[in-house]
C-alpha positions as CSV (number, residue, x, y, z in Angstrom):
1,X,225.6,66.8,202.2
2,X,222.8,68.8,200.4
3,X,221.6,68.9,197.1
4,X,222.9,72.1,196.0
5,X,226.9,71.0,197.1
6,X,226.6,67.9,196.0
7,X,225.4,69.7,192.6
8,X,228.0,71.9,192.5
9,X,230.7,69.0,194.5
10,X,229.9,66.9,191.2
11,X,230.5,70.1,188.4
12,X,233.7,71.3,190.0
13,X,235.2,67.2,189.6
14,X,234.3,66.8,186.3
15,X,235.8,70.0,185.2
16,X,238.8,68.6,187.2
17,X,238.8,65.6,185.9
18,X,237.5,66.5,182.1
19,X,241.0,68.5,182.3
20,X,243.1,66.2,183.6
21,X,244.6,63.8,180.7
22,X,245.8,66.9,179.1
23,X,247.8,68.9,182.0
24,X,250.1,65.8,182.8
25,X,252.0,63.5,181.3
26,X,251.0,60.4,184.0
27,X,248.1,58.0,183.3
28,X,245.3,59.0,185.4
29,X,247.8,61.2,186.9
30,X,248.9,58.3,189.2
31,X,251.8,56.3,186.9
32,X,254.2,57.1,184.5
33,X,255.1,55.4,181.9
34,X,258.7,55.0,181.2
35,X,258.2,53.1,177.7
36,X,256.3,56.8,176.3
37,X,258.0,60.5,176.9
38,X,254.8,62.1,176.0
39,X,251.2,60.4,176.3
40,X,249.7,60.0,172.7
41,X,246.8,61.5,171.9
42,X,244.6,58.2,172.2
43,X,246.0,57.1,175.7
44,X,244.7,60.9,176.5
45,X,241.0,59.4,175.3
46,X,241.1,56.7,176.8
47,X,241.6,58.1,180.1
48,X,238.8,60.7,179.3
49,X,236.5,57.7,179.0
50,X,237.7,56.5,181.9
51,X,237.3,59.6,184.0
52,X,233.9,60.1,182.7
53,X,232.5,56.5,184.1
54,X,234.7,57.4,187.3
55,X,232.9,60.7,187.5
56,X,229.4,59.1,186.8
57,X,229.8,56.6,190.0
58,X,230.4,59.2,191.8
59,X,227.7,60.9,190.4
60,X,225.1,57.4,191.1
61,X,226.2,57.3,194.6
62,X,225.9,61.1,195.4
63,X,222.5,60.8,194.2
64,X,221.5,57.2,196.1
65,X,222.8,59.4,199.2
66,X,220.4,62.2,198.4
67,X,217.6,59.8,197.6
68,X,216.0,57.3,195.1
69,X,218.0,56.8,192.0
70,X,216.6,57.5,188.6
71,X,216.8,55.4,185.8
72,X,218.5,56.3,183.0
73,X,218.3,56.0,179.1
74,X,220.7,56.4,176.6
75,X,219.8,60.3,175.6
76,X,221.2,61.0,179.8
77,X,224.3,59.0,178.5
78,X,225.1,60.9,175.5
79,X,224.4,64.3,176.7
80,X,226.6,63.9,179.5
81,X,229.1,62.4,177.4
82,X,229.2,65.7,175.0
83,X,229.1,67.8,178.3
84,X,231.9,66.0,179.5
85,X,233.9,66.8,176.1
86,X,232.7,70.2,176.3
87,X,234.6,70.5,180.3
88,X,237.6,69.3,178.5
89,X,237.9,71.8,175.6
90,X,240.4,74.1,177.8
91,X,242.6,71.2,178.3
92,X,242.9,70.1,174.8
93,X,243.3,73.7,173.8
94,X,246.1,74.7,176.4
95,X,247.7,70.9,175.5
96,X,247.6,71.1,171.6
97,X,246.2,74.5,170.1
98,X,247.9,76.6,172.5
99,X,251.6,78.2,171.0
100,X,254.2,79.5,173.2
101,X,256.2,81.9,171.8
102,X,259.1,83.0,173.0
């Protein structure tokens, strides 16, 4: 796998997964839970947290494929986090800003 796909491999999954606590109603999109009709809007966090250290392993192991591993500080940490956030404005928009009228 190249650079460049693997660049563009690892944007395409986080927007995907950036989205994905607010098009479903399953945790991680695997399980429902019978106990809640409708995920809460912290359960929805949560998972973005999750899918953001998911997306960053995949991200580590791309890049050990590719070639030496750079060490990180926390300034790579937090601008990936807000980028993340950023990929998952559509989703929170469609999930709560979004009115259907009709």
């Amino acid at each position: 796998m190249s650079a460049a796909f693997s660049s563009w491999f690892l944007i395409g999954l986080a927007v995907l997964a950036a989205n994905l606590p607010f098009f479903n109603e399953r945790v991680l999109a695997v399980m429902q839970l019978a106990s809640l009709p409708k995920k809460p809007f912290w359960l929805r966090l949560i998972e973005l947290i999750v899918l953001y250290f998911l997306v960053g392993a995949i991200a580590y192991m791309l890049e050990a494929r590719i070639g030496s591993v750079f060490k990180q500080g926390w300034e790579f940490y937090a601008v990936t986090g807000c980028f993340f956030l950023v990929l998952a404005f559509p989703g929170f928009v469609y999930r709560y800003l979004h009115r259907r009228h009709g």
